[in-house]
C-alpha positions, -999 to +999 in steps of 0.1 A: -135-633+349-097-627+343-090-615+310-057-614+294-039-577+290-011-578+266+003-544+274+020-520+245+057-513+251+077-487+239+105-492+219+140-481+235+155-474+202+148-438+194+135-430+231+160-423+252+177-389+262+204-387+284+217-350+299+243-341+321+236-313+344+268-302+369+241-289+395+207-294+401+191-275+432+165-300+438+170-331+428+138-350+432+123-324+411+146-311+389+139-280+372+139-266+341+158-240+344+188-257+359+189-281+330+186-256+304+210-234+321+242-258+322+235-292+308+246-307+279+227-336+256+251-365+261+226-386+238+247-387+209+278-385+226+272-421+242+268-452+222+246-483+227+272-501+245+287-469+263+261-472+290+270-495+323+243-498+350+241-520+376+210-528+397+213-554+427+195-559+458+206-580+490+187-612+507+193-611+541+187-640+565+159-634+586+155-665+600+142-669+637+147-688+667+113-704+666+114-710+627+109-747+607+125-733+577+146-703+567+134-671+563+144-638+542+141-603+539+152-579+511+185-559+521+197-525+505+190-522+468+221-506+446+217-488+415+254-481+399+272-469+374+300-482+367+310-464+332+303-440+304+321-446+273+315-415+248+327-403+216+355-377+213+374-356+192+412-362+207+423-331+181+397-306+188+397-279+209+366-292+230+344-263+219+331-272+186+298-286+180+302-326+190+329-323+212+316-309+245+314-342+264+345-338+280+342-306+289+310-313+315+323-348+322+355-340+339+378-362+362+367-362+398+337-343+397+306-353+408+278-342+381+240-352+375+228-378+349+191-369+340+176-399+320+144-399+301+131-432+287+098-438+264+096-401+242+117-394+209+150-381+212+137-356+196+111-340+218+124-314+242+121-320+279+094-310+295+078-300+325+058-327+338+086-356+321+097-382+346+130-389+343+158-410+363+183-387+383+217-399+391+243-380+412+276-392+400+315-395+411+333-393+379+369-410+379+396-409+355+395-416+317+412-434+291+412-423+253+409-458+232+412-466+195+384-486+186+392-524+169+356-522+147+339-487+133+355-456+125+349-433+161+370-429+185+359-431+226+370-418+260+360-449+287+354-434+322+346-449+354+321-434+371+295-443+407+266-437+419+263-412+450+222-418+449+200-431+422+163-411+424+145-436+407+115-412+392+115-372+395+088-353+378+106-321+361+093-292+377 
C-alpha cells in the first residue's frame, strides 16, 4: 500500500548564508580554512531582492529517421547569475564594520559565492555543511538611490564561470 508522505520543509527565511571567498583551492570541497581565511559574510549585505539566479535547461530535437512522432532530449543545463545588488556606505571608507562588500566584490574579478540553505544564519559553517559553490565574473557597478526604504545599494552584474551544485565542506 502507498501511503501519503507530506514532507517537512524548511523555511528560507532565517536560513540562508551567503559568503564570498576570492579563492578556494578546491572547489568541490571547499575548505575551511580558505573560507575562514579570506571571505566575508555577504548575508546582510544582500537583500531579499538583491539576489538574481537563473536556472535553464535546453530540449533538443532528437527526433530520428525511423520515428512516428518527435522525439527529445535534455540539452546543457545553465545555472547564472546575473546580479548582486548589496547595501553600501557611499561615504565610508570601506573598512568599517558593514561596509566591506565592495572591497571583496570588486569590478572584473572573478570571486567564489558559497551558499548554504536550510541552517540559521546564525550557525557557523561547518565541516560536513553542503553548500552551493559559484565561481563568478563580476562586472561593473552602479551606486543607486533607492525610491522606497531608507538604504542605499550598489547593483552589479555578475556570471556564472560554473555552478557546483552541492560541495560538502571539508
Amino acid at each position: 500500500m502507498i501511503t501519503d508522505v507530506f514532507p517537512v520543509g524548511v523555511m528560507s527565511p532565517g536560513n540562508n548564508l551567503a559568503i564570498a571567498v576570492p579563492t578556494l583551492t578546491t572547489p568541490l570541497a571547499p575548505k575551511m580554512s580558505d573560507i575562514a581565511a579570506t571571505a566575508l559574510d555577504l548575508t546582510d549585505y544582500i537583500q531579499a531582492d538583491g539576489w538574481s539566479m537563473k536556472f535553464d535547461q535546453a530540449r533538443d530535437d532528437d527526433t530520428r529517421l525511423g520515428d512516428a512522432q518527435k522525439r527529445e532530449t535534455f540539452g546543457i543545463a545553465t545555472i547564472a547569475m546575473t546580479e548582486i545588488s548589496y547595501i553600501f556606505n557611499p561615504q565610508g571608507t570601506g573598512t568599517e564594520t558593514g561596509n566591506k562588500a565592495p572591497s571583496v566584490l570588486v569590478p572584473d574579478t572573478s570571486i567564489y559565492i558559497v551558499i548554504r540553505l536550510g541552517k540559521p544564519r546564525a550557525t557557523a559553517l561547518a565541516i560536513a555543511d553542503i553548500v552551493d559553490v559559484y565561481q563568478v565574473q563580476l562586472g561593473k557597478s552602479a551606486q543607486f538611490p533607492q525610491p522606497t526604504g531608507k538604504y542605499l545599494r550598489t547593483v552589479q552584474s555578475a556570471f556564472t564561470l560554473v555552478a557546483n551544485a552541492i560541495a560538502l565542506v571539508a
